[in-house]
CHARMM-style PDB file with segment names, atoms N, HN, CA, C and O in Angstrom:
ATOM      1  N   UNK     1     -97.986 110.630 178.941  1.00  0.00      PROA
ATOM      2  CA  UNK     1     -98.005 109.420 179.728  1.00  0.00      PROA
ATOM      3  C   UNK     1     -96.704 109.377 180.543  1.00  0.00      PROA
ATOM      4  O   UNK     1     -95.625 109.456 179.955  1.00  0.00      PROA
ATOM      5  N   UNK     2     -96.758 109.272 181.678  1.00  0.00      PROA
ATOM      6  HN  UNK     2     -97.634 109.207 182.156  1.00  0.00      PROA
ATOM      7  CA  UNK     2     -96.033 108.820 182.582  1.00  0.00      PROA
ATOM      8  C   UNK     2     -95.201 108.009 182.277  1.00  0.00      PROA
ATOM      9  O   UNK     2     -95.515 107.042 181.583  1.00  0.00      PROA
ATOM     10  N   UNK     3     -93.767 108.225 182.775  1.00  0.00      PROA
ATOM     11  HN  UNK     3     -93.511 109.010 183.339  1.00  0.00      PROA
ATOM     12  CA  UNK     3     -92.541 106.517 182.946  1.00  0.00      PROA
ATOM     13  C   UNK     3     -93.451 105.439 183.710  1.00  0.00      PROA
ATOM     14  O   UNK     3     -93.554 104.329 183.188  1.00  0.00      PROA
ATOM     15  N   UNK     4     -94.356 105.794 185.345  1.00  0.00      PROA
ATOM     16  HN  UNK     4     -94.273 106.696 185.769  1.00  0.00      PROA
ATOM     17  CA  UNK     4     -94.321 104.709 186.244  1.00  0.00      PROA
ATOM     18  C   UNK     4     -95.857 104.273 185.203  1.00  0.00      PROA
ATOM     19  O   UNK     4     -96.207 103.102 185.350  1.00  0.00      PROA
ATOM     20  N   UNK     5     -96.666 105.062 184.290  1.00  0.00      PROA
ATOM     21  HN  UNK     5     -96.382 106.013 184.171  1.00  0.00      PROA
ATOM     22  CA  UNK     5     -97.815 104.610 183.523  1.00  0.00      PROA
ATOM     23  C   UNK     5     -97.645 103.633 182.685  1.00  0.00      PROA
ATOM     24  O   UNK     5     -98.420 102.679 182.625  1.00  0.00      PROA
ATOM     25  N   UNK     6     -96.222 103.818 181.674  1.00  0.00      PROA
ATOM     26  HN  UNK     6     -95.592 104.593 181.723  1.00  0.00      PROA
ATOM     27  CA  UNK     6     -95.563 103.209 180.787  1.00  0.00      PROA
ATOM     28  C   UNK     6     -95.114 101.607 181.384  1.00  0.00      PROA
ATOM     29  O   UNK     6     -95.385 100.560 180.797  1.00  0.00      PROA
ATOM     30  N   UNK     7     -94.547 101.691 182.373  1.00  0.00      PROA
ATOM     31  HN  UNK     7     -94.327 102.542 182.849  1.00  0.00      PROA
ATOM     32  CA  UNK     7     -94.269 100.323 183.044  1.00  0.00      PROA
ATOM     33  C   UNK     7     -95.278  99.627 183.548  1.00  0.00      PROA
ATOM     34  O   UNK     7     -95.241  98.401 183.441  1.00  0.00      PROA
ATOM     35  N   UNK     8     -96.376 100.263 184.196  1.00  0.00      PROA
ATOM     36  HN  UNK     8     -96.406 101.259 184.283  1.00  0.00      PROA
ATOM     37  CA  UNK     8     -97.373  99.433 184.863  1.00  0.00      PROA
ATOM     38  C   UNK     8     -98.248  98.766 183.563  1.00  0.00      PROA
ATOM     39  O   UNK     8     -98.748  97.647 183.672  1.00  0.00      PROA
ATOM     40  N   UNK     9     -98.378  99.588 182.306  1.00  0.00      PROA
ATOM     41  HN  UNK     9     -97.972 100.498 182.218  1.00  0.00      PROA
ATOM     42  CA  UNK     9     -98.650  98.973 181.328  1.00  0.00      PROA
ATOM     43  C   UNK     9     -98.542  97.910 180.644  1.00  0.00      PROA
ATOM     44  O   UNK     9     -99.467  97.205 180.240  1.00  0.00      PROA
ATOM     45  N   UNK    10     -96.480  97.635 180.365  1.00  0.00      PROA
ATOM     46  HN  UNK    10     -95.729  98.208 180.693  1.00  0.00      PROA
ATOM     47  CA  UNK    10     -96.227  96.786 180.341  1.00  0.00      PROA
ATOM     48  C   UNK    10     -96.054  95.649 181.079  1.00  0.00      PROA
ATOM     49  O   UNK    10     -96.111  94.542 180.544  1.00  0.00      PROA
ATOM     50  N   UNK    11     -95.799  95.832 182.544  1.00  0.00      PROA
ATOM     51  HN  UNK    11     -95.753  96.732 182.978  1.00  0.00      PROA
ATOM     52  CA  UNK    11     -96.495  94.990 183.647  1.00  0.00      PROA
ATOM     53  C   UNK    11     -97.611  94.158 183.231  1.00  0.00      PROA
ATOM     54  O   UNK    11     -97.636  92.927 183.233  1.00  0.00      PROA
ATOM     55  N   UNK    12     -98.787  95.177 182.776  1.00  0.00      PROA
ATOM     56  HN  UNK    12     -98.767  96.177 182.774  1.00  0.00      PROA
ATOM     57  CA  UNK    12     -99.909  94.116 182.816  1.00  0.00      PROA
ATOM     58  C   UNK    12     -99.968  93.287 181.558  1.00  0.00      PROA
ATOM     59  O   UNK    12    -100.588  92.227 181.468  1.00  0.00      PROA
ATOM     60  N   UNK    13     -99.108  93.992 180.368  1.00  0.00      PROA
ATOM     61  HN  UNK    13     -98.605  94.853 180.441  1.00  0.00      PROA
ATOM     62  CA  UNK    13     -99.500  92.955 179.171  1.00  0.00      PROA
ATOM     63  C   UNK    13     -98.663  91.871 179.190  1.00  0.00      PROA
ATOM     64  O   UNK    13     -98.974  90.826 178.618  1.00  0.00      PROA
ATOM     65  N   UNK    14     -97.292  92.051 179.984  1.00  0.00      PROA
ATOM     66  HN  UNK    14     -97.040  92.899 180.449  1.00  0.00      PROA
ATOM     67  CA  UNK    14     -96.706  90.542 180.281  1.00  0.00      PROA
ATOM     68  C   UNK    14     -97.483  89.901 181.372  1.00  0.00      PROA
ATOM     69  O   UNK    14     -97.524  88.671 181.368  1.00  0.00      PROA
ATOM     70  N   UNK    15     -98.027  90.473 182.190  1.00  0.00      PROA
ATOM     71  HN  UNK    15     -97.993  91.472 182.193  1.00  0.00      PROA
ATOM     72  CA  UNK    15     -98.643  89.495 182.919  1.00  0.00      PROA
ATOM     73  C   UNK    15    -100.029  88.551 182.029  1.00  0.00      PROA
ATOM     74  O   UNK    15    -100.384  87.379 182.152  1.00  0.00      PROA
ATOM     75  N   UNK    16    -100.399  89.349 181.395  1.00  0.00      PROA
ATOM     76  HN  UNK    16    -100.111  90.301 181.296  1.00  0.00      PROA
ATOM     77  CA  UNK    16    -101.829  89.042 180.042  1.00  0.00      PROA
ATOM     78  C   UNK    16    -101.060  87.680 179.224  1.00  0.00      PROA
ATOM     79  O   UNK    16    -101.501  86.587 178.869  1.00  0.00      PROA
ATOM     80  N   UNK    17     -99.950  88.209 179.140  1.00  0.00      PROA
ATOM     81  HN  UNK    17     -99.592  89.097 179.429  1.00  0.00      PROA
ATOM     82  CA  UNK    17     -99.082  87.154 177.646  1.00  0.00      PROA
ATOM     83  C   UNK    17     -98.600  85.974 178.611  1.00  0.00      PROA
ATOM     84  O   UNK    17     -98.591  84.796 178.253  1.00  0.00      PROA
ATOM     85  N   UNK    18     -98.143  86.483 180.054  1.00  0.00      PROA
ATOM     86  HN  UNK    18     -98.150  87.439 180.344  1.00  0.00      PROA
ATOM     87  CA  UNK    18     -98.053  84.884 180.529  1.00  0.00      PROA
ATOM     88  C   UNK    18     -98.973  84.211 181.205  1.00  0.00      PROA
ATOM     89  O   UNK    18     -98.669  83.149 181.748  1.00  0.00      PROA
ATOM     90  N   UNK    19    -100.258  84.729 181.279  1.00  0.00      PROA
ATOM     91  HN  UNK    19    -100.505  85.592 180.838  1.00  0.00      PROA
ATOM     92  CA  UNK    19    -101.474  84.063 181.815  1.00  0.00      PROA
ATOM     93  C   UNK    19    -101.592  83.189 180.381  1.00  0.00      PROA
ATOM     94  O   UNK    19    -101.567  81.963 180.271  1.00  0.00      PROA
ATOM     95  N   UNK    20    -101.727  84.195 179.316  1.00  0.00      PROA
ATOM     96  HN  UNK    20    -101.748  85.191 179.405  1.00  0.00      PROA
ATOM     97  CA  UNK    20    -102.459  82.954 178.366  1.00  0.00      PROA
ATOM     98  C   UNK    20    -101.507  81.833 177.833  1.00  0.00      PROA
ATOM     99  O   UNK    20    -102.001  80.829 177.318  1.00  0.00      PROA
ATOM    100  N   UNK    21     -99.775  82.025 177.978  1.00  0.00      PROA
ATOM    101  HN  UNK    21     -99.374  82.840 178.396  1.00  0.00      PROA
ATOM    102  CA  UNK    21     -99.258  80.689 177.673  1.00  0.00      PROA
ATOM    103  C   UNK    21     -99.360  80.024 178.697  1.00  0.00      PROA
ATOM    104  O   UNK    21     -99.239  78.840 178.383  1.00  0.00      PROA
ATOM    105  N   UNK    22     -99.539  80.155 179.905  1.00  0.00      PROA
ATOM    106  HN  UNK    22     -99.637  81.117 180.160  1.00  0.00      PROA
ATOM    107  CA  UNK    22     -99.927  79.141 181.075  1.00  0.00      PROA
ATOM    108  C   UNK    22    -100.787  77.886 181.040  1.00  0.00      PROA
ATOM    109  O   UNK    22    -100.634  76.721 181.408  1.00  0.00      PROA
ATOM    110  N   UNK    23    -101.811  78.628 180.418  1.00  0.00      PROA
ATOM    111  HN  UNK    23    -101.936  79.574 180.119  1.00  0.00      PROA
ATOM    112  CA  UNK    23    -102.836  77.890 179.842  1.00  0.00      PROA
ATOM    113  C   UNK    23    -102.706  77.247 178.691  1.00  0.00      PROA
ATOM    114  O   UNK    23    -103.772  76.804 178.263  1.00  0.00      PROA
ATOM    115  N   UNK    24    -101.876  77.066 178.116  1.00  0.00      PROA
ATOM    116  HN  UNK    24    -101.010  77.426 178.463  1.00  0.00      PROA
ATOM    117  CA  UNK    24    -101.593  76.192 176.769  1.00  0.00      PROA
ATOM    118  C   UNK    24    -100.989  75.360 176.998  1.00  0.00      PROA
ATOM    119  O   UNK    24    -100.085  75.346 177.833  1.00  0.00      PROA
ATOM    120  N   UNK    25    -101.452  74.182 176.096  1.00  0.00      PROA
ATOM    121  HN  UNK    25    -102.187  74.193 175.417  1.00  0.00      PROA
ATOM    122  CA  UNK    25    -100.856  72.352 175.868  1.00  0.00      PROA
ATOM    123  C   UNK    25     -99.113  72.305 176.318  1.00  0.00      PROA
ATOM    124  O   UNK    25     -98.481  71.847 177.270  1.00  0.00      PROA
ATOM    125  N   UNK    26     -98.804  72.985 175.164  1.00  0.00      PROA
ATOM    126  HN  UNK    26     -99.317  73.357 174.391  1.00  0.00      PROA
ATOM    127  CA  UNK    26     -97.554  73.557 175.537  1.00  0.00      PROA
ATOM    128  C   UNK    26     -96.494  73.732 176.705  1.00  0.00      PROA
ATOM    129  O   UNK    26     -95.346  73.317 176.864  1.00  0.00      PROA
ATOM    130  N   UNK    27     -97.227  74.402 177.345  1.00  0.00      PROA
ATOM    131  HN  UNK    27     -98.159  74.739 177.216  1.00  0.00      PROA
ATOM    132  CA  UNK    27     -96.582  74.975 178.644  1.00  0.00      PROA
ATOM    133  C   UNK    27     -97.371  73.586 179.873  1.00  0.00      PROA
ATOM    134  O   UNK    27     -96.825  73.363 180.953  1.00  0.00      PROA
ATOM    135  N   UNK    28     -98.364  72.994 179.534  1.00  0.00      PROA
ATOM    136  HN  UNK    28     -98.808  73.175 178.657  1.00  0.00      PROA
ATOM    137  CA  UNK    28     -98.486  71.932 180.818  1.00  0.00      PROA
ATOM    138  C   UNK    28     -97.897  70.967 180.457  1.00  0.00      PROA
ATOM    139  O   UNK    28     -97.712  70.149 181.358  1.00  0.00      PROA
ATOM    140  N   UNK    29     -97.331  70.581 179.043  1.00  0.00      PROA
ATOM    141  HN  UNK    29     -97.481  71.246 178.310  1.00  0.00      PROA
ATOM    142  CA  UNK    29     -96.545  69.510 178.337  1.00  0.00      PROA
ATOM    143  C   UNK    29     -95.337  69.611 179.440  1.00  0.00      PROA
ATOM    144  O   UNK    29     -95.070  68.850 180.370  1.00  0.00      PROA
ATOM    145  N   UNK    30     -94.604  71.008 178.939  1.00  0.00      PROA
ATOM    146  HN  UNK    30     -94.821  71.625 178.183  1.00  0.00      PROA
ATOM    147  CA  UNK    30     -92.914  71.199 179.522  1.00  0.00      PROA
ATOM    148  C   UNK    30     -93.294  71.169 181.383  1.00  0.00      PROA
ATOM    149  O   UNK    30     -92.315  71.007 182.110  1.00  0.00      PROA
ATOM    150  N   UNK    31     -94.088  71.258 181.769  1.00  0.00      PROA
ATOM    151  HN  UNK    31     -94.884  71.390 181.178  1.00  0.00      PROA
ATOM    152  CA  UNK    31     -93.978  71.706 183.115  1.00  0.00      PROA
ATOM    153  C   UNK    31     -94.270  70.002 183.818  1.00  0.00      PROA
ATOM    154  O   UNK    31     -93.795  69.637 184.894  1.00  0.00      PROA
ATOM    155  N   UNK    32     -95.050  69.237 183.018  1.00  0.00      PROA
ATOM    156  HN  UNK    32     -95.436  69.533 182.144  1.00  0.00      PROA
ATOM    157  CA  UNK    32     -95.258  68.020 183.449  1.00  0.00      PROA
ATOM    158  C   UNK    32     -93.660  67.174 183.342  1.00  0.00      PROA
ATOM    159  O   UNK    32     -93.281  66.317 184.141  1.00  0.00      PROA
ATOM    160  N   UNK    33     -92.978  67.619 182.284  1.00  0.00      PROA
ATOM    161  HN  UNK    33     -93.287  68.315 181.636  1.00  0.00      PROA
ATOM    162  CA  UNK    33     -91.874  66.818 181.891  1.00  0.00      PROA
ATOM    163  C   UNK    33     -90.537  67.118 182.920  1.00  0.00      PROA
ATOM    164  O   UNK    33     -89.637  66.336 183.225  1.00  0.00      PROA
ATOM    165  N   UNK    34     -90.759  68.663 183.379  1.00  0.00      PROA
ATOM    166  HN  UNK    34     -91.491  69.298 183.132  1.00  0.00      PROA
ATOM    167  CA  UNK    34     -89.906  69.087 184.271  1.00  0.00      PROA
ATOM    168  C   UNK    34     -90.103  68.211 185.898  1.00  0.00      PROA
ATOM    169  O   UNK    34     -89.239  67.603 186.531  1.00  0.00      PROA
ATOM    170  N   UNK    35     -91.803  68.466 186.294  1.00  0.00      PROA
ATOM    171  HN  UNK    35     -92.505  68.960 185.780  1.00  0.00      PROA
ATOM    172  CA  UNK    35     -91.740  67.537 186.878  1.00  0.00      PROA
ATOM    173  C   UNK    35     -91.655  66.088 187.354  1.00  0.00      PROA
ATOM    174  O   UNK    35     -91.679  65.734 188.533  1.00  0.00      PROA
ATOM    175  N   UNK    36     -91.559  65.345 186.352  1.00  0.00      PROA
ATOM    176  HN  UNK    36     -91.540  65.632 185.394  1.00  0.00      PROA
ATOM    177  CA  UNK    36     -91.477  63.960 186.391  1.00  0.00      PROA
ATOM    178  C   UNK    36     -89.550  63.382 185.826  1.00  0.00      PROA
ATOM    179  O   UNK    36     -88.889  62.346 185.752  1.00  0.00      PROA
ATOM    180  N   UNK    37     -89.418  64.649 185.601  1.00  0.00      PROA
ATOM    181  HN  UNK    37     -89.955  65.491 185.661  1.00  0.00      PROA
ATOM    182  CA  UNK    37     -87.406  64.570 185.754  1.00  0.00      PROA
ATOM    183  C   UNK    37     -86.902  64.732 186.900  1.00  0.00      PROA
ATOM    184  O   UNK    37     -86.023  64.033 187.403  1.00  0.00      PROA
ATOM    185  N   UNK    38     -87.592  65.940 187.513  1.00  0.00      PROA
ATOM    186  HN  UNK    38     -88.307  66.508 187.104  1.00  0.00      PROA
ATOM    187  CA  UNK    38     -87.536  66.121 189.139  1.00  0.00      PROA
ATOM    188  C   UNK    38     -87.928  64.930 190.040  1.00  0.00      PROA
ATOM    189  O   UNK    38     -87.330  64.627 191.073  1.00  0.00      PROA
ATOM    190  N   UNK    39     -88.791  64.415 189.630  1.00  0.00      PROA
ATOM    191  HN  UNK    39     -89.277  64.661 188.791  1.00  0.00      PROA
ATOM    192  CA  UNK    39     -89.154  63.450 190.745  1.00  0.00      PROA
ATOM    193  C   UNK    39     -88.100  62.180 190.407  1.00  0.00      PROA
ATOM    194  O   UNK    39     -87.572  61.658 191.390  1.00  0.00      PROA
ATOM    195  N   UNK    40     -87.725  61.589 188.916  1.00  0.00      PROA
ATOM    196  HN  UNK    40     -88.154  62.012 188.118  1.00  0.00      PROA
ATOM    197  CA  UNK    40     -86.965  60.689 188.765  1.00  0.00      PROA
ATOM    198  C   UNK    40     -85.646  61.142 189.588  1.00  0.00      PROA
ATOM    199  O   UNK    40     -85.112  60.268 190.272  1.00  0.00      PROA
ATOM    200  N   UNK    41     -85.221  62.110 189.581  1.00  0.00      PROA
ATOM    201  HN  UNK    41     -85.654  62.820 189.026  1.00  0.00      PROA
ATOM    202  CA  UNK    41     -83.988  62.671 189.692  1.00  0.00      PROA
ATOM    203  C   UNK    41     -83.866  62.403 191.553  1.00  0.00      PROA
ATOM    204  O   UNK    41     -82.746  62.192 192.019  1.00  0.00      PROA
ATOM    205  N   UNK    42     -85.009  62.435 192.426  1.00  0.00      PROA
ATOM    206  HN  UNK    42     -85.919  62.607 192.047  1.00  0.00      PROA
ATOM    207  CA  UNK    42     -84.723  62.307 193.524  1.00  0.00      PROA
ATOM    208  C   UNK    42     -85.027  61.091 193.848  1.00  0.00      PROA
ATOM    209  O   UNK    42     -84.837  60.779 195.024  1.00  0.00      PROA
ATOM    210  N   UNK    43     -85.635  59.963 192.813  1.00  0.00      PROA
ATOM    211  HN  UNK    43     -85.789  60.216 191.858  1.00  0.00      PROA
ATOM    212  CA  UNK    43     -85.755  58.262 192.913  1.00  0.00      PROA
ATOM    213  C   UNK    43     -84.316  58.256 192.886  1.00  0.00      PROA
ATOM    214  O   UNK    43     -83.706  58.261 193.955  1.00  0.00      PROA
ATOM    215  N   UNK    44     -83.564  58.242 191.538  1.00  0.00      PROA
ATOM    216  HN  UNK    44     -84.059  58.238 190.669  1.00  0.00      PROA
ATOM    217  CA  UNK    44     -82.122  58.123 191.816  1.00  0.00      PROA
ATOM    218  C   UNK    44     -81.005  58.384 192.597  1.00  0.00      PROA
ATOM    219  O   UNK    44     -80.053  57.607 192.517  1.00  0.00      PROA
ATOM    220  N   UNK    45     -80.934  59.805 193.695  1.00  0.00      PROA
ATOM    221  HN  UNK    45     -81.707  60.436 193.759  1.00  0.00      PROA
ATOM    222  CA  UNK    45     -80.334  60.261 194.204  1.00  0.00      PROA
ATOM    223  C   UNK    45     -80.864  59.106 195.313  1.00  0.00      PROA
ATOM    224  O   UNK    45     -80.135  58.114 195.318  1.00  0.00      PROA
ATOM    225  N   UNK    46     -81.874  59.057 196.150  1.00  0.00      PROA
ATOM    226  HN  UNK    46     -82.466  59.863 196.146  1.00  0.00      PROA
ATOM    227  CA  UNK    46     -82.615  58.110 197.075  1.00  0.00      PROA
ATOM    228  C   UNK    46     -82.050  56.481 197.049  1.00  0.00      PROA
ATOM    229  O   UNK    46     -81.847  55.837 198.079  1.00  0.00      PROA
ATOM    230  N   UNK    47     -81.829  55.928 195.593  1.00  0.00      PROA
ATOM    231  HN  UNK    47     -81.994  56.451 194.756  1.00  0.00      PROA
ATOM    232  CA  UNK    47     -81.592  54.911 195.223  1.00  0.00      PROA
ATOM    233  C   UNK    47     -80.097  55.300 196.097  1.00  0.00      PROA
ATOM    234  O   UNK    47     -79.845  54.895 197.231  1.00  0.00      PROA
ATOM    235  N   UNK    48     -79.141  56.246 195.194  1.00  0.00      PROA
ATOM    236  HN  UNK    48     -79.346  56.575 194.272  1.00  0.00      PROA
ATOM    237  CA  UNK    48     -77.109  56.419 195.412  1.00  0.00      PROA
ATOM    238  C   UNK    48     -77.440  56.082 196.763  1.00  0.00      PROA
ATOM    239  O   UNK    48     -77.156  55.027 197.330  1.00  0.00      PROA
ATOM    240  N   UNK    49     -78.125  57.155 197.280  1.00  0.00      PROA
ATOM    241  HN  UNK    49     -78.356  58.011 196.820  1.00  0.00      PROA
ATOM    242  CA  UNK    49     -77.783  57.176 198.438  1.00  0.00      PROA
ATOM    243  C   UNK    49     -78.036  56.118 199.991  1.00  0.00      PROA
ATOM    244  O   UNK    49     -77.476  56.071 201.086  1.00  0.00      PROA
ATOM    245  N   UNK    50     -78.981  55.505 199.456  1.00  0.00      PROA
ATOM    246  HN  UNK    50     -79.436  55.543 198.567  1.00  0.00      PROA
ATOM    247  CA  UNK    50     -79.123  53.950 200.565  1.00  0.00      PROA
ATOM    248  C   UNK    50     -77.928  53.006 199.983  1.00  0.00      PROA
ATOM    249  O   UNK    50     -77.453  52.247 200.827  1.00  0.00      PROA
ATOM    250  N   UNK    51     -77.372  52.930 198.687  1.00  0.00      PROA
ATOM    251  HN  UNK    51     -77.758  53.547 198.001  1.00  0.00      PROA
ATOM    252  CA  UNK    51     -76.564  52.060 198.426  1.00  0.00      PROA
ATOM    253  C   UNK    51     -75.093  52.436 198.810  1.00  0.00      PROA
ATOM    254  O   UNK    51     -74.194  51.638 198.544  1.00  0.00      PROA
ATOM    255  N   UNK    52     -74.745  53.957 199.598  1.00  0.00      PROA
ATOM    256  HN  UNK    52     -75.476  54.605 199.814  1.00  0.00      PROA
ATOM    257  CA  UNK    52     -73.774  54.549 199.878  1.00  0.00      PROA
ATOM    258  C   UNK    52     -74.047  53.901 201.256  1.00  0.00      PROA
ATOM    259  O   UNK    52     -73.085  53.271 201.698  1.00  0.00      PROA
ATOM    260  N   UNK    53     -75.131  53.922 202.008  1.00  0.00      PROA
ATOM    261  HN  UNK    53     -75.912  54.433 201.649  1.00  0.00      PROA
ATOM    262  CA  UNK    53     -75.616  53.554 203.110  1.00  0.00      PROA
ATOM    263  C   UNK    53     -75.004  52.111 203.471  1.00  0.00      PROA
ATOM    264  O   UNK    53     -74.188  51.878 204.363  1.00  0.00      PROA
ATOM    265  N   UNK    54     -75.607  51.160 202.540  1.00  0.00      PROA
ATOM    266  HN  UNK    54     -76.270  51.350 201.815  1.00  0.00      PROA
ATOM    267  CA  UNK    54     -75.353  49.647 202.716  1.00  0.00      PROA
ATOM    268  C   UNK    54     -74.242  49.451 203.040  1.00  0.00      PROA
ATOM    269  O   UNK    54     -73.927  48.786 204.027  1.00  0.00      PROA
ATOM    270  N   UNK    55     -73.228  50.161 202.029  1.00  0.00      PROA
ATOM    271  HN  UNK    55     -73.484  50.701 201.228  1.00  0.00      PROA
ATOM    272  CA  UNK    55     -71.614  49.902 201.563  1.00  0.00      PROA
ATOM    273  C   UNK    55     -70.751  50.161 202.949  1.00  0.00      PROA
ATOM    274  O   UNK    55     -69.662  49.619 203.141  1.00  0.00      PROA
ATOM    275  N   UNK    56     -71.447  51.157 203.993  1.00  0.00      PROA
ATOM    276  HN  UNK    56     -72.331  51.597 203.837  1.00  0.00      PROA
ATOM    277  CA  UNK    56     -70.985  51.606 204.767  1.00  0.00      PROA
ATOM    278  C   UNK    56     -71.308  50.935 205.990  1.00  0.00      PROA
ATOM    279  O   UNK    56     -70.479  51.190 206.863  1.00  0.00      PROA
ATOM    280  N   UNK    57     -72.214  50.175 206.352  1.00  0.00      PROA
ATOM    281  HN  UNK    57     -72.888  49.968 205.643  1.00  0.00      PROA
ATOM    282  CA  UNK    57     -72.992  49.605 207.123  1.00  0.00      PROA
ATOM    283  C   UNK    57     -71.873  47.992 206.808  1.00  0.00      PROA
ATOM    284  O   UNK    57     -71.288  47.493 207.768  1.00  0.00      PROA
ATOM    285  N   UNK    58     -71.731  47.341 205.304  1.00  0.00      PROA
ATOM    286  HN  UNK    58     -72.207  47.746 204.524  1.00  0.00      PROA
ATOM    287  CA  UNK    58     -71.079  46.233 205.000  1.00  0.00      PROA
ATOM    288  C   UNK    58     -69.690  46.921 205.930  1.00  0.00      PROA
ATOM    289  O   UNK    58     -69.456  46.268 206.947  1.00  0.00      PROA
ATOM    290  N   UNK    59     -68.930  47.917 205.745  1.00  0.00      PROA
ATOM    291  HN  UNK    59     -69.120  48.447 204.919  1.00  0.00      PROA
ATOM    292  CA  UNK    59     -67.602  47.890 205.945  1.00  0.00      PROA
ATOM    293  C   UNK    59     -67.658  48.025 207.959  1.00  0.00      PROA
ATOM    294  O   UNK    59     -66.785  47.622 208.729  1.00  0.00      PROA
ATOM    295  N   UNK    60     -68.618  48.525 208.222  1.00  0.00      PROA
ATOM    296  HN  UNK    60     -69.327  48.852 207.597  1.00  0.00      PROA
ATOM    297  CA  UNK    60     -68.914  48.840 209.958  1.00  0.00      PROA
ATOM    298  C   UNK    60     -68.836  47.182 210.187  1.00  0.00      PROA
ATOM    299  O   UNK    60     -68.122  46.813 211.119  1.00  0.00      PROA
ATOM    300  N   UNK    61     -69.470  46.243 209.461  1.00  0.00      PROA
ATOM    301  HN  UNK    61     -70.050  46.543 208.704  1.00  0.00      PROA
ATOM    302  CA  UNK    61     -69.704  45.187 210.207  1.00  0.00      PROA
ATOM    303  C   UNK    61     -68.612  44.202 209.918  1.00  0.00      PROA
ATOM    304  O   UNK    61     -68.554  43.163 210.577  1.00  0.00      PROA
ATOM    305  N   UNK    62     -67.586  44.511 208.806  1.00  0.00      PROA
ATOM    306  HN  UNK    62     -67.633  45.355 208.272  1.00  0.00      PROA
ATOM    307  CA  UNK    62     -66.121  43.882 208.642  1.00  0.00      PROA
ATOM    308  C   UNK    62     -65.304  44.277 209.561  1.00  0.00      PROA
ATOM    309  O   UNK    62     -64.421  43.505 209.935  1.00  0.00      PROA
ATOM    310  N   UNK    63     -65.423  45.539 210.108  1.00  0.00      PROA
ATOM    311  HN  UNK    63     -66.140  46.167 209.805  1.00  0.00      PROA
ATOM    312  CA  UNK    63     -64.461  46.316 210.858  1.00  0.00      PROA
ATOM    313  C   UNK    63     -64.916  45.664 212.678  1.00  0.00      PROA
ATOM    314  O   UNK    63     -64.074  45.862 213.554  1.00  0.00      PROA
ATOM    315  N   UNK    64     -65.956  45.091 212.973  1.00  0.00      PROA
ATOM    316  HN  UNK    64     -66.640  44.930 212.261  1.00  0.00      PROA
ATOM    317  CA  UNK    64     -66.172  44.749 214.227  1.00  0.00      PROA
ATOM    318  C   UNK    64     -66.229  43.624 214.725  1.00  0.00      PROA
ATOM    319  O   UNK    64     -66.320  43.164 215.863  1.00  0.00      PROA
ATOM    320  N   UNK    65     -66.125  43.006 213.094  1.00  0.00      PROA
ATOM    321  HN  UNK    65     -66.052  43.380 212.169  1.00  0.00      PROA
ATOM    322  CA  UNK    65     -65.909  41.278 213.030  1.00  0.00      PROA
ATOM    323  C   UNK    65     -64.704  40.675 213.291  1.00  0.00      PROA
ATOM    324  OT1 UNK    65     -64.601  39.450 213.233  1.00  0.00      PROA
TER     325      UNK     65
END
């Protein structure tokens, strides 16, 4: 058997081993949780950042007053 036989082999059985945890409770559990940290994570940044906005907008309109 071949080196490039030997690799394409293992190629396919990791690709086999991560098809079938893909498909498990498991893995849509962590991937749902990743995404809904991600999405909180850019509510909050969204939130900093209009309130960086305001703060700056308050000091523009002290400064012209």
């Amino acid at each position: 058997m071949t080196e490039g036989t030997k690799k394409f082999l293992w190629g396919l059985a990791a690709g086999f081993a991560a098809a079938a945890f893909i498909k498990t409770d498991t893995f849509k559990k962590a991937t749902a949780k990743i995404v809904a940290g991600g999405l909180q994570l850019k509510d909050d940044a969204k939130e900093y950042f209009e309130t960086i906005k305001e703060d700056a907008e308050d000091v523009k309109a002290e400064k012209n007053a």
